[in-house]
Predicted model as a PDB file, atoms N, CA, C, CB and O in Angstrom, pLDDT in the B-factor column:
MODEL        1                                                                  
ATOM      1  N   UNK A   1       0.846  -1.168   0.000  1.00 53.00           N  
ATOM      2  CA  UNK A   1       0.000   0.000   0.000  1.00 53.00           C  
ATOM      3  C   UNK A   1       0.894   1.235   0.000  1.00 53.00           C  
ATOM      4  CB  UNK A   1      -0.964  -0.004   1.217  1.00 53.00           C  
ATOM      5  O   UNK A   1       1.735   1.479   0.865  1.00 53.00           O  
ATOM      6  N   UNK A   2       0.596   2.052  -1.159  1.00 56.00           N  
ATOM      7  CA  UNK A   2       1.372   3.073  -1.227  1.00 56.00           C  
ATOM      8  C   UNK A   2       1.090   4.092  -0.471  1.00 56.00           C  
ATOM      9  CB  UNK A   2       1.474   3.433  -2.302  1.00 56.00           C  
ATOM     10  O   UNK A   2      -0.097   4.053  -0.146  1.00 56.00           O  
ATOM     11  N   UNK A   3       1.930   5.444   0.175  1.00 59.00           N  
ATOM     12  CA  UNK A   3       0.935   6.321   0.954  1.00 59.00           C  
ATOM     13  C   UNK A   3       0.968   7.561   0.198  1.00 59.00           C  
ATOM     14  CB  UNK A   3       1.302   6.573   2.541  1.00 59.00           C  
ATOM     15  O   UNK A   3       1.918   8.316  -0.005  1.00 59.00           O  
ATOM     16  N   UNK A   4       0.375   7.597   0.011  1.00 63.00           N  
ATOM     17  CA  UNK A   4       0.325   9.251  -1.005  1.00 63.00           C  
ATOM     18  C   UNK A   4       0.450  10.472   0.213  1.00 63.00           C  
ATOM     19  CB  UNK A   4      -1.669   9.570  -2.085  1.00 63.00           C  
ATOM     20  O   UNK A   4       0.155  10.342   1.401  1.00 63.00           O  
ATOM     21  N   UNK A   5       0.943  11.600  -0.424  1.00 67.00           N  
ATOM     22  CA  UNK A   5       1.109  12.897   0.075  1.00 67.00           C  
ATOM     23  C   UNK A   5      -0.744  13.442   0.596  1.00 67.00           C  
ATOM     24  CB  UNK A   5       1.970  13.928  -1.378  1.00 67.00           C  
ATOM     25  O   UNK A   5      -1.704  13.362  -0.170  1.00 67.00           O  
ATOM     26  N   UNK A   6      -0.793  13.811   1.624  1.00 71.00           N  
ATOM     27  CA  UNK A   6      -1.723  14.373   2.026  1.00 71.00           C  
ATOM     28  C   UNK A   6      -2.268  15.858   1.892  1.00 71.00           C  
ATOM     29  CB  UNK A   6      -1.564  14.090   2.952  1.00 71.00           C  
ATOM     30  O   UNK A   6      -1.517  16.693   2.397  1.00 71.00           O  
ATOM     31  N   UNK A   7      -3.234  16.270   1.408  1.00 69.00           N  
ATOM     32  CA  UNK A   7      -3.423  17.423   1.198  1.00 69.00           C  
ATOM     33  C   UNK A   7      -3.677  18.380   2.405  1.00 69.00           C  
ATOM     34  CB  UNK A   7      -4.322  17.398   0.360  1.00 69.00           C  
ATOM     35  O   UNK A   7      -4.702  18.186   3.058  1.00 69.00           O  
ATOM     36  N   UNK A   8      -2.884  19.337   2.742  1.00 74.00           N  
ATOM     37  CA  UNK A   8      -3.835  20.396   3.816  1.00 74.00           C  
ATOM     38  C   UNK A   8      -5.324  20.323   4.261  1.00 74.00           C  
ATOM     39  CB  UNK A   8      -3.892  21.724   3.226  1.00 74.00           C  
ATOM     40  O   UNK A   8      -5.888  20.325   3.167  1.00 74.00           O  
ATOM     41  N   UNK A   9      -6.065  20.274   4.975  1.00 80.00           N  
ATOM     42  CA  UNK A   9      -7.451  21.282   4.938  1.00 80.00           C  
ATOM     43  C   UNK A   9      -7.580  22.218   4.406  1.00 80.00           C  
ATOM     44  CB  UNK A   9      -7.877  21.776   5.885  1.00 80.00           C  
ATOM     45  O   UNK A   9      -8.448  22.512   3.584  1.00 80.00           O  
ATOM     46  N   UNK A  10      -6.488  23.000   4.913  1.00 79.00           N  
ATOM     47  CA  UNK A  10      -7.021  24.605   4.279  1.00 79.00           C  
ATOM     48  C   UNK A  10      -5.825  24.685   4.017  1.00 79.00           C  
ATOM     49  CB  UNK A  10      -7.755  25.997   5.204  1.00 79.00           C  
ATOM     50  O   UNK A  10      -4.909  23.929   4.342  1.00 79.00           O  
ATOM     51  N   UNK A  11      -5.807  26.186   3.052  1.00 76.00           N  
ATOM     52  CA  UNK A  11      -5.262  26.669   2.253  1.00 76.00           C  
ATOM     53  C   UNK A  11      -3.906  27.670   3.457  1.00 76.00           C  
ATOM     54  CB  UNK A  11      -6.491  27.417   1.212  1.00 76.00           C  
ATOM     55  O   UNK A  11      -4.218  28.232   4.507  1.00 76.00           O  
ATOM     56  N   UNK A  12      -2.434  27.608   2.841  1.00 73.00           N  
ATOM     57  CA  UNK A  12      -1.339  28.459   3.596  1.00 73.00           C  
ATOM     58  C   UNK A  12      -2.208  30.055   3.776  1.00 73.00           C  
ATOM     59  CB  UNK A  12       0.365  28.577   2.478  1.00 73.00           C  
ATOM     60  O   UNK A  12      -3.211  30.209   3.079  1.00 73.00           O  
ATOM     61  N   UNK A  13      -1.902  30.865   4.450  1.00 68.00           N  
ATOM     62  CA  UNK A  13      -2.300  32.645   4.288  1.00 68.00           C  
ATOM     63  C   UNK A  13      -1.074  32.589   3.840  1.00 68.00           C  
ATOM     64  CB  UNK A  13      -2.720  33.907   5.698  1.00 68.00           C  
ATOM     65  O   UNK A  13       0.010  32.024   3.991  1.00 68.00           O  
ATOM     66  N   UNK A  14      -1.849  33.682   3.002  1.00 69.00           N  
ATOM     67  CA  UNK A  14      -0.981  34.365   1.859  1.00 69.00           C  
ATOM     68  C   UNK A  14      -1.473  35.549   0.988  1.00 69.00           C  
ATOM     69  CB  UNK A  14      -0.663  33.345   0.887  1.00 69.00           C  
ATOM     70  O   UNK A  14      -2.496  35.369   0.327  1.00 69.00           O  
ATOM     71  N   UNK A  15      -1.027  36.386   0.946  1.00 72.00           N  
ATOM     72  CA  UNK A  15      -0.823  37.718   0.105  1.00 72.00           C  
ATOM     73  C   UNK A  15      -2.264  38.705   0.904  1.00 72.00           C  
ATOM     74  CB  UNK A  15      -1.032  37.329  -2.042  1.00 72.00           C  
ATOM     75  O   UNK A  15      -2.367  38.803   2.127  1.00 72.00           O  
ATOM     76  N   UNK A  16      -3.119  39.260   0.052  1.00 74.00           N  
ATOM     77  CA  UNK A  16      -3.646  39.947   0.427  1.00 74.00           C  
ATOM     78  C   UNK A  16      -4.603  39.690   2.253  1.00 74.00           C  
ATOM     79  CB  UNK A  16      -4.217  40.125  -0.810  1.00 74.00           C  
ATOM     80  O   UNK A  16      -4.932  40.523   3.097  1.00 74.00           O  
ATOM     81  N   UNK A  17      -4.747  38.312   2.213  1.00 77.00           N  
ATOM     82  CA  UNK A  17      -5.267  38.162   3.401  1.00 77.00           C  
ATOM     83  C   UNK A  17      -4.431  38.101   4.884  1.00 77.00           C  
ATOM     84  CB  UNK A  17      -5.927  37.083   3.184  1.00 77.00           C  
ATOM     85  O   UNK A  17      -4.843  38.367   6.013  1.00 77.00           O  
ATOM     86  N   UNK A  18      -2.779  37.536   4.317  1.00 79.00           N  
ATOM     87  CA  UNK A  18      -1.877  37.649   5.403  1.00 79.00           C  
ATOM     88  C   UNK A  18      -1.774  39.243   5.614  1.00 79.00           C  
ATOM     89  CB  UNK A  18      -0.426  36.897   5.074  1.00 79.00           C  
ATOM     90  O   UNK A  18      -1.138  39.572   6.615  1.00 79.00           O  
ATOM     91  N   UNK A  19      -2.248  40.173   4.906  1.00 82.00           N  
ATOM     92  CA  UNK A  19      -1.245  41.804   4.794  1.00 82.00           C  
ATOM     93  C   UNK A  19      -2.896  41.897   5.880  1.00 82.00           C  
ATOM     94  CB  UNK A  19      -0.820  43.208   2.520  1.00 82.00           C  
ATOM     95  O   UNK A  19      -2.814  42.420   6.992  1.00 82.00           O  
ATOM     96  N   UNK A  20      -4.126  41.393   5.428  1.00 86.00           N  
ATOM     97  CA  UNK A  20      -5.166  42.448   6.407  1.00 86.00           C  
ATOM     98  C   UNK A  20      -5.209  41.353   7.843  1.00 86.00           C  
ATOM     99  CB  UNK A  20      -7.241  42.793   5.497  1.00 86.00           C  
ATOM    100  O   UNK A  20      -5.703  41.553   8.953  1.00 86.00           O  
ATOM    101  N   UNK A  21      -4.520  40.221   7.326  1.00 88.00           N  
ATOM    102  CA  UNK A  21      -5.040  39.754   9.033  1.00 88.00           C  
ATOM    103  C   UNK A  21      -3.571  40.434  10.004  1.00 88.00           C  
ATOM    104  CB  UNK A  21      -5.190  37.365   9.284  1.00 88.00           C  
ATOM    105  O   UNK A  21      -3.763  40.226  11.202  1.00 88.00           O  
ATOM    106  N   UNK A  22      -2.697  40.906   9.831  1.00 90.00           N  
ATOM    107  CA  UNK A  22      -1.456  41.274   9.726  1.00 90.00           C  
ATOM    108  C   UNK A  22      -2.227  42.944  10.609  1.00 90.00           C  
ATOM    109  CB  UNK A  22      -0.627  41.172   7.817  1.00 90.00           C  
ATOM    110  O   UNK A  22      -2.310  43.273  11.792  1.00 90.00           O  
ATOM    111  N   UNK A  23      -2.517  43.402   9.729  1.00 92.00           N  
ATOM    112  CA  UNK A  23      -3.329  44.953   9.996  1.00 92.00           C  
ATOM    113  C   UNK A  23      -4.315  44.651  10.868  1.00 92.00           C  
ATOM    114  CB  UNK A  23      -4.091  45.738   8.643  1.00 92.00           C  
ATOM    115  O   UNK A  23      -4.024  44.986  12.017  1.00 92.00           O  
ATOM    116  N   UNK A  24      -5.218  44.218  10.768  1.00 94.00           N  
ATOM    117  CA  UNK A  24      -6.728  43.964  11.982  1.00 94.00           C  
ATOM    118  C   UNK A  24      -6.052  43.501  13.513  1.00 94.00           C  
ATOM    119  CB  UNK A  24      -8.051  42.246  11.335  1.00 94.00           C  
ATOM    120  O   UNK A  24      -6.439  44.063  14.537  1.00 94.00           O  
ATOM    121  N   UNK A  25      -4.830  42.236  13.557  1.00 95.00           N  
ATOM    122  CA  UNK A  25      -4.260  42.019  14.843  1.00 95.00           C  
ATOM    123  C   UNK A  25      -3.271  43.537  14.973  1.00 95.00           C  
ATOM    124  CB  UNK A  25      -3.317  40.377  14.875  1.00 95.00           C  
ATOM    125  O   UNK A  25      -3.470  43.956  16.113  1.00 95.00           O  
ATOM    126  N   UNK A  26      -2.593  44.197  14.452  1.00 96.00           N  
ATOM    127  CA  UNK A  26      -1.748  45.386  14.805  1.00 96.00           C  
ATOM    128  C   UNK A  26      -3.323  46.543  15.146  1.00 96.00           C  
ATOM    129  CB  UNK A  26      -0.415  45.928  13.159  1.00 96.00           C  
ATOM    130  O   UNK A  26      -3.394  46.925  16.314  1.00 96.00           O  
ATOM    131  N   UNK A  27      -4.143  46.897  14.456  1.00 97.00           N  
ATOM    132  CA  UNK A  27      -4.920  47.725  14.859  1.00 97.00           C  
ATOM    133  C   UNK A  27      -5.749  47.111  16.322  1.00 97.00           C  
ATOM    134  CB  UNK A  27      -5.763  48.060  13.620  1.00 97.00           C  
ATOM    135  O   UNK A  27      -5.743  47.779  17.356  1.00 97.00           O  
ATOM    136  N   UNK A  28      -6.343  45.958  16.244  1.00 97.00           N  
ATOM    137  CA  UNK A  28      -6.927  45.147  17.880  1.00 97.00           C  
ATOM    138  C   UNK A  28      -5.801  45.477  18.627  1.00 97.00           C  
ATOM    139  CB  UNK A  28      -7.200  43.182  17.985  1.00 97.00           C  
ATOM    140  O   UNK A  28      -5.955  46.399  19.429  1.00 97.00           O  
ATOM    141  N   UNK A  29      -4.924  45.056  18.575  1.00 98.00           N  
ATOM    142  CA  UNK A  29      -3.613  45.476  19.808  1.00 98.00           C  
ATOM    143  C   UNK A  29      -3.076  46.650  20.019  1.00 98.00           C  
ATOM    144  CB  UNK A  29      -2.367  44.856  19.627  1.00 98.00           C  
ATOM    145  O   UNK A  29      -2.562  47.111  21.038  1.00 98.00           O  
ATOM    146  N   UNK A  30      -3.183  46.951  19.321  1.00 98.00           N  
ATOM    147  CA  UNK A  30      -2.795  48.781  19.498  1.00 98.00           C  
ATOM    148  C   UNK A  30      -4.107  49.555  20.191  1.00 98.00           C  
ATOM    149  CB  UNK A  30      -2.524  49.693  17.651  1.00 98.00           C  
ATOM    150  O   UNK A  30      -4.002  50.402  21.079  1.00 98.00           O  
ATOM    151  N   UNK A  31      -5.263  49.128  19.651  1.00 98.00           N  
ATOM    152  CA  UNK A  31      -6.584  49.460  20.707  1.00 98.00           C  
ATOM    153  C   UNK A  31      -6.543  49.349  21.238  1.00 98.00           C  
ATOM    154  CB  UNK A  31      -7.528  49.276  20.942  1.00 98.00           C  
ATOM    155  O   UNK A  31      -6.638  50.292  22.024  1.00 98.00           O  
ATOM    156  N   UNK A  32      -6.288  47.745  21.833  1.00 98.00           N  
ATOM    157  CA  UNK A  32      -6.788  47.477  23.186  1.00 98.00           C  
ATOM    158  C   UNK A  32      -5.418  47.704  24.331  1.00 98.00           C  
ATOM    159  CB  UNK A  32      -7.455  45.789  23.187  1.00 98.00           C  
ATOM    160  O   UNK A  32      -5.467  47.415  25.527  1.00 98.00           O  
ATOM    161  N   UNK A  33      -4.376  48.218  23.697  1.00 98.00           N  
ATOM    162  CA  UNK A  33      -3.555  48.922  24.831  1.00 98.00           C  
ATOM    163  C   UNK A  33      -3.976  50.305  25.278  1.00 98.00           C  
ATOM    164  CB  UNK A  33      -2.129  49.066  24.399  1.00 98.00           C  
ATOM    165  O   UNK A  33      -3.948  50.742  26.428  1.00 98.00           O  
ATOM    166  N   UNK A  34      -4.393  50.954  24.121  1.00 98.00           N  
ATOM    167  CA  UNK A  34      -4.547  52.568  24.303  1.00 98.00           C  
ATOM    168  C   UNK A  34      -5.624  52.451  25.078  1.00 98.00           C  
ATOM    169  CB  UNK A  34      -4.793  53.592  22.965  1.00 98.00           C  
ATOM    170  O   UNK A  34      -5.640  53.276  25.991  1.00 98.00           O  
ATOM    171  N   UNK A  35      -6.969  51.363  25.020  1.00 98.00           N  
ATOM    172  CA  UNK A  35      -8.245  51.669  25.853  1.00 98.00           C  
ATOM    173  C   UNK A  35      -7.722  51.395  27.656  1.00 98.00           C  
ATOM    174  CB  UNK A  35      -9.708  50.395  25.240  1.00 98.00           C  
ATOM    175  O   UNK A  35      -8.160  51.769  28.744  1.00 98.00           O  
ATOM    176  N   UNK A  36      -6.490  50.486  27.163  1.00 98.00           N  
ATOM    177  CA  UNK A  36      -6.320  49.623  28.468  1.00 98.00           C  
ATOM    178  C   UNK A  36      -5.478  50.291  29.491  1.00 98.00           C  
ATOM    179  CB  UNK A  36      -5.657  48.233  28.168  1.00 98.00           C  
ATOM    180  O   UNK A  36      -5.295  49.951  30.660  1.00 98.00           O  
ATOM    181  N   UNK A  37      -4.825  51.678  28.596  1.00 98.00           N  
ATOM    182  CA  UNK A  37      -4.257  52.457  29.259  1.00 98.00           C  
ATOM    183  C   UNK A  37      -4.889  53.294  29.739  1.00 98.00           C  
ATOM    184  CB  UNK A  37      -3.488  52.849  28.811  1.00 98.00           C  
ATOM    185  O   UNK A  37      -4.746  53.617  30.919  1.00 98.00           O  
ATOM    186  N   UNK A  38      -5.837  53.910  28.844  1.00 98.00           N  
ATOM    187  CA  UNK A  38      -7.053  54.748  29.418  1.00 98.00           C  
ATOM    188  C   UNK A  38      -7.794  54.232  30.714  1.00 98.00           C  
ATOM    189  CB  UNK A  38      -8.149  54.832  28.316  1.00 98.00           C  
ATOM    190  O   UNK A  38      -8.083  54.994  31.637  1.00 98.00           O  
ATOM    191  N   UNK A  39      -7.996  53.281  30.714  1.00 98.00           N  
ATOM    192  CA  UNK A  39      -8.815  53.023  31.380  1.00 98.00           C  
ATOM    193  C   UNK A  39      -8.220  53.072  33.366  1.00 98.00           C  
ATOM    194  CB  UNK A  39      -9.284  51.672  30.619  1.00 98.00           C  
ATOM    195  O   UNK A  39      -8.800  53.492  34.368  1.00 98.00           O  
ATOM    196  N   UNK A  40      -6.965  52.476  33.182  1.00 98.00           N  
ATOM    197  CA  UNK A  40      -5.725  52.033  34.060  1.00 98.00           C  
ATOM    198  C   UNK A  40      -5.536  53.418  34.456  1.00 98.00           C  
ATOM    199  CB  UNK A  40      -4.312  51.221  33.296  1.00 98.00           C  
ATOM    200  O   UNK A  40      -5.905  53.628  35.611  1.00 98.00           O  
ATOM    201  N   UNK A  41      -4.968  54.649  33.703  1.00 98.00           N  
ATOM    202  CA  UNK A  41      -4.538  55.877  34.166  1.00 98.00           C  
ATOM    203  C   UNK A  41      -5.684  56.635  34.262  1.00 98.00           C  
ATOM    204  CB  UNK A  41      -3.539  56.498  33.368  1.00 98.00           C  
ATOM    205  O   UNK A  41      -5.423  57.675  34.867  1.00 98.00           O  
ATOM    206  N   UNK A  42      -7.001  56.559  33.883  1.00 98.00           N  
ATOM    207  CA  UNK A  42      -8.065  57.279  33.478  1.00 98.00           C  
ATOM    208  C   UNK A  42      -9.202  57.430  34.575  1.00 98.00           C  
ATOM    209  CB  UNK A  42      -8.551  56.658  32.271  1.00 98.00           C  
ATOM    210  O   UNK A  42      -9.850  58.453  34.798  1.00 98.00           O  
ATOM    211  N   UNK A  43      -9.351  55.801  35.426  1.00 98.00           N  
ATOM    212  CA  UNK A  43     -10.229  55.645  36.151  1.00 98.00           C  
ATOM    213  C   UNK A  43      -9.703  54.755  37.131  1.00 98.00           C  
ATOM    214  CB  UNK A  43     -11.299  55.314  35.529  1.00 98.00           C  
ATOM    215  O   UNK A  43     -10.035  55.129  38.256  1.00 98.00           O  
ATOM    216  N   UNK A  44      -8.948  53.625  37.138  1.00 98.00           N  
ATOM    217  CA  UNK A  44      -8.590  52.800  38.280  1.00 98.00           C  
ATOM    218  C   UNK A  44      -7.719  53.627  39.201  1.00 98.00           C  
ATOM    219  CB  UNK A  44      -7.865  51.496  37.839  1.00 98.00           C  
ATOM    220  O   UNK A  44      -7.983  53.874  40.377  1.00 98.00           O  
ATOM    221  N   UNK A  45      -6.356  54.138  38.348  1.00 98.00           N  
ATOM    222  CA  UNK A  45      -5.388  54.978  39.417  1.00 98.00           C  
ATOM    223  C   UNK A  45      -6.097  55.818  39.893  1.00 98.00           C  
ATOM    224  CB  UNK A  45      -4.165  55.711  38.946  1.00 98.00           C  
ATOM    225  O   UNK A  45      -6.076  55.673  41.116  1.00 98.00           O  
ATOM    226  N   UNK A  46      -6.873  56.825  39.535  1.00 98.00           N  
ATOM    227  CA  UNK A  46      -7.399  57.889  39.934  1.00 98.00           C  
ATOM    228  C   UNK A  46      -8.008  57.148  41.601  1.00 98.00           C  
ATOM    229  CB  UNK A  46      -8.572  58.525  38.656  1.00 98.00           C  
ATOM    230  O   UNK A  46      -7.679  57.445  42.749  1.00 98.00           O  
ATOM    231  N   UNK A  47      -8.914  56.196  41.125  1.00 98.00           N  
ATOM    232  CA  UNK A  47     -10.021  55.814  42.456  1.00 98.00           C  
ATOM    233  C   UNK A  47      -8.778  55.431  43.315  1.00 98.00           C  
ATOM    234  CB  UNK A  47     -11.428  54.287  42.224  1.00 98.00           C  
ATOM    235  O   UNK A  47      -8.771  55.950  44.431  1.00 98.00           O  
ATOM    236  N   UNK A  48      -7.788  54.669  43.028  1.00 98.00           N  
ATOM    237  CA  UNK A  48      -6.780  54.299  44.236  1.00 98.00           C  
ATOM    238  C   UNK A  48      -6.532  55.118  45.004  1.00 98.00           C  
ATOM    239  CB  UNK A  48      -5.599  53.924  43.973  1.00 98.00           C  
ATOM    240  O   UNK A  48      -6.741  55.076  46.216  1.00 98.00           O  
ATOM    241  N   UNK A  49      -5.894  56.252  44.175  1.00 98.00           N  
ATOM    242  CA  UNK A  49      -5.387  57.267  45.192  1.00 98.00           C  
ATOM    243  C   UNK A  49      -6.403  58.132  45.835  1.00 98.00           C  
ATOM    244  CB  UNK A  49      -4.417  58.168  44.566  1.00 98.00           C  
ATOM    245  O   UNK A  49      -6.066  58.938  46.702  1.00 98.00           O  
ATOM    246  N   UNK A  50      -7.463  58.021  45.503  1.00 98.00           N  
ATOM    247  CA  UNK A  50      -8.566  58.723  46.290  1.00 98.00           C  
ATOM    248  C   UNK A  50      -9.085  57.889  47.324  1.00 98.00           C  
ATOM    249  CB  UNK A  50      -9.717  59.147  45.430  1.00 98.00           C  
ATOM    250  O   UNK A  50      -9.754  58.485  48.168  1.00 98.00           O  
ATOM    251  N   UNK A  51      -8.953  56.737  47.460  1.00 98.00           N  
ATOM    252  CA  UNK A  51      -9.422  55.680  48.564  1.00 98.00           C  
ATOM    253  C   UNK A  51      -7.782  55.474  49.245  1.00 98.00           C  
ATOM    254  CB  UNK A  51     -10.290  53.949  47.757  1.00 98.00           C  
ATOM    255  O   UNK A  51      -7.723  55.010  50.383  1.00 98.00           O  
ATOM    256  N   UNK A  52      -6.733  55.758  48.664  1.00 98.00           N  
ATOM    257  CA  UNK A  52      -5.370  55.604  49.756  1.00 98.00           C  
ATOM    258  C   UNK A  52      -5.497  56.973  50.551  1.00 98.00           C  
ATOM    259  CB  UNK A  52      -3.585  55.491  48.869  1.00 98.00           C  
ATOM    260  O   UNK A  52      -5.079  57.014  51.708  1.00 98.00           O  
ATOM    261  N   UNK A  53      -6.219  58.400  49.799  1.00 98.00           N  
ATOM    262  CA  UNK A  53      -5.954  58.838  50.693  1.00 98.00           C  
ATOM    263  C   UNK A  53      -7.297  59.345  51.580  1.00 98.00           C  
ATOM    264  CB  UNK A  53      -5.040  59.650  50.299  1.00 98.00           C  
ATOM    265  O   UNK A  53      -7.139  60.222  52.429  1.00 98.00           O  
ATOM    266  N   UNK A  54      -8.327  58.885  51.397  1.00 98.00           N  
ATOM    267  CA  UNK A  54      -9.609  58.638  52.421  1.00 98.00           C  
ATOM    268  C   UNK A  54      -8.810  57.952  53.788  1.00 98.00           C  
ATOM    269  CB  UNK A  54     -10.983  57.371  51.635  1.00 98.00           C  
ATOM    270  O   UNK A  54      -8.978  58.265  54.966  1.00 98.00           O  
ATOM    271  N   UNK A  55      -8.165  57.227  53.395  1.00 98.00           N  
ATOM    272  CA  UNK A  55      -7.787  56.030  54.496  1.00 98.00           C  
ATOM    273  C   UNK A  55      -6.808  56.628  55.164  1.00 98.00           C  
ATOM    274  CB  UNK A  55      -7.253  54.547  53.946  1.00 98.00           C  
ATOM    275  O   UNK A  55      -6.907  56.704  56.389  1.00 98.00           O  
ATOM    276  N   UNK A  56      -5.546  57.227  54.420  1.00 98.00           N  
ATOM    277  CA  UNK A  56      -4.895  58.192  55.510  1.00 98.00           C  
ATOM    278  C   UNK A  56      -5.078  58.967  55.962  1.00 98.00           C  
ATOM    279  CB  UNK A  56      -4.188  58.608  55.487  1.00 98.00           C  
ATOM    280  O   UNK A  56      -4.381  59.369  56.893  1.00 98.00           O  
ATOM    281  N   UNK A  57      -6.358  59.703  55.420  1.00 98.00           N  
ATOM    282  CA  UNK A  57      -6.961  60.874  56.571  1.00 98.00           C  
ATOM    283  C   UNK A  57      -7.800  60.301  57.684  1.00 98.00           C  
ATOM    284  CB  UNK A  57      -7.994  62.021  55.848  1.00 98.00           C  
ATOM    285  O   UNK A  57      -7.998  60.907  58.737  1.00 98.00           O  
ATOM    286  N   UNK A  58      -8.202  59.317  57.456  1.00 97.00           N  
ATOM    287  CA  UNK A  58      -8.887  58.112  58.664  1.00 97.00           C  
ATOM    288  C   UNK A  58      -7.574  57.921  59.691  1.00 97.00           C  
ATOM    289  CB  UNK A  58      -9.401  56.197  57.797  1.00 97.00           C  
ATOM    290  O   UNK A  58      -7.573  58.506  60.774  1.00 97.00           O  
ATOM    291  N   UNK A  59      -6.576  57.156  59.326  1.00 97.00           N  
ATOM    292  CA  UNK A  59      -5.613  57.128  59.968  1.00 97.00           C  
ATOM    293  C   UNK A  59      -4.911  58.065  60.751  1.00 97.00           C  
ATOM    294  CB  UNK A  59      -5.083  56.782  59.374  1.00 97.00           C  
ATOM    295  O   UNK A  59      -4.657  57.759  61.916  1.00 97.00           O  
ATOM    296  N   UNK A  60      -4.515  59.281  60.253  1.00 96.00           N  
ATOM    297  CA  UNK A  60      -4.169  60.312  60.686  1.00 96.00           C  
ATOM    298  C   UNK A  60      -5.536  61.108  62.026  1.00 96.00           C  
ATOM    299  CB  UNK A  60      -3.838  61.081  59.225  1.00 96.00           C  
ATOM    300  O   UNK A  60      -5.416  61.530  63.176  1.00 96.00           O  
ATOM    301  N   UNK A  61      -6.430  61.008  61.300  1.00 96.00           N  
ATOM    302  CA  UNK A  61      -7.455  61.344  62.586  1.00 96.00           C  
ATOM    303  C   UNK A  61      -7.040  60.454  64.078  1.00 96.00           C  
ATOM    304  CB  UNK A  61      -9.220  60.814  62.060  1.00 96.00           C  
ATOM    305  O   UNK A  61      -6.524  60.823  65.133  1.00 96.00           O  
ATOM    306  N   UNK A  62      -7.539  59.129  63.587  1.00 96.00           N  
ATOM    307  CA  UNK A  62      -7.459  58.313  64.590  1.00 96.00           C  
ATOM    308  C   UNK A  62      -5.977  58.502  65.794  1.00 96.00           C  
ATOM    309  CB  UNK A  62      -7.531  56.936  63.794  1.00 96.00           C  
ATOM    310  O   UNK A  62      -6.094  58.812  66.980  1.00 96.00           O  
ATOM    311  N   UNK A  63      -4.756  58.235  65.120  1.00 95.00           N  
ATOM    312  CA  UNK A  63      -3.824  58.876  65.330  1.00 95.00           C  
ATOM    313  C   UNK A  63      -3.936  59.789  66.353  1.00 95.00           C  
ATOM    314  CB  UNK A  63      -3.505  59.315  64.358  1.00 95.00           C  
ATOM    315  O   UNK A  63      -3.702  59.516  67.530  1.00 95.00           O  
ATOM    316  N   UNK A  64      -4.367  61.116  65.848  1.00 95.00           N  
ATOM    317  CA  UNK A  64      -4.466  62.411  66.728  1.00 95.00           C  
ATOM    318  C   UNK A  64      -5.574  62.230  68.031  1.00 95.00           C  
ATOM    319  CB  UNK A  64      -4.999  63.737  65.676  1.00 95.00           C  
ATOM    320  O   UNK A  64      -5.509  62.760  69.140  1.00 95.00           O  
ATOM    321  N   UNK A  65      -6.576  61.323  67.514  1.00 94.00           N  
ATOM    322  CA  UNK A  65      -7.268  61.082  68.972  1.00 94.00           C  
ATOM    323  C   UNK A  65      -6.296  60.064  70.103  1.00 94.00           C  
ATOM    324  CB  UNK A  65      -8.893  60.215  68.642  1.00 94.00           C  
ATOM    325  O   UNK A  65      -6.625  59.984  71.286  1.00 94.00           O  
ATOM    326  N   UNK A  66      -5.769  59.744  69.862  1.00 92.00           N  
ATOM    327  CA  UNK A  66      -5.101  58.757  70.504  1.00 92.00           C  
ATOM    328  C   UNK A  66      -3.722  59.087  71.226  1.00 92.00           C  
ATOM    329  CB  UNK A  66      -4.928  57.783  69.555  1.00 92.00           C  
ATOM    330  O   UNK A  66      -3.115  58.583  72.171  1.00 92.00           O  
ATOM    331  N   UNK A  67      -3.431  60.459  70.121  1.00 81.00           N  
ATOM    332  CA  UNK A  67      -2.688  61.320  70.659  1.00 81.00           C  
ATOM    333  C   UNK A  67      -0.666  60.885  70.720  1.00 81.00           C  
ATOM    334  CB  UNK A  67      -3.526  61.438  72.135  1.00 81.00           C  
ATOM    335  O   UNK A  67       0.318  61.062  71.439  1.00 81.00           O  
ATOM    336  N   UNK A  68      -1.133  60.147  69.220  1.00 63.00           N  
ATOM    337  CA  UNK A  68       0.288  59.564  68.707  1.00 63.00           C  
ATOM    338  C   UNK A  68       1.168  60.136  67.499  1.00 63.00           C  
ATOM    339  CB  UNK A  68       0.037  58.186  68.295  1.00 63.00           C  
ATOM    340  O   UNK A  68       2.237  59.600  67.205  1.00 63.00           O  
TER     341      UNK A  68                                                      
ENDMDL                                                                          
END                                                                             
């Protein structure tokens, strides 16, 4: 029994579809850093440091009642 060469399923990417799937992953990743940065410097840091410093003015009160 001879074994013959097997054909692919599908077809290699190549030419015009490697250049846009090439472009659509560089444009998705380049989005989703810029949103991910936005979002990170835009709204998470912001709330941190507004709840680190709720908490050290809690602290600092407490502190002064205690008289330390």
């Amino acid at each position: 029994m001879a074994s013959a060469a097997v054909a692919p399923a599908f077809k290699p990417i190549t030419g015009m579809l490697r250049r846009g799937l090439i472009l659509d992953l560089s444009i998705g990743l380049g989005l989703g850093f810029v949103f991910g940065n936005a979002f990170w410097y835009g709204y998470h840091m912001p709330r941190v440091n507004a709840r680190d410093a709720y908490y050290r003015k809690l602290e600092e009160a407490r502190a002064a009642r205690q008289g330390n």
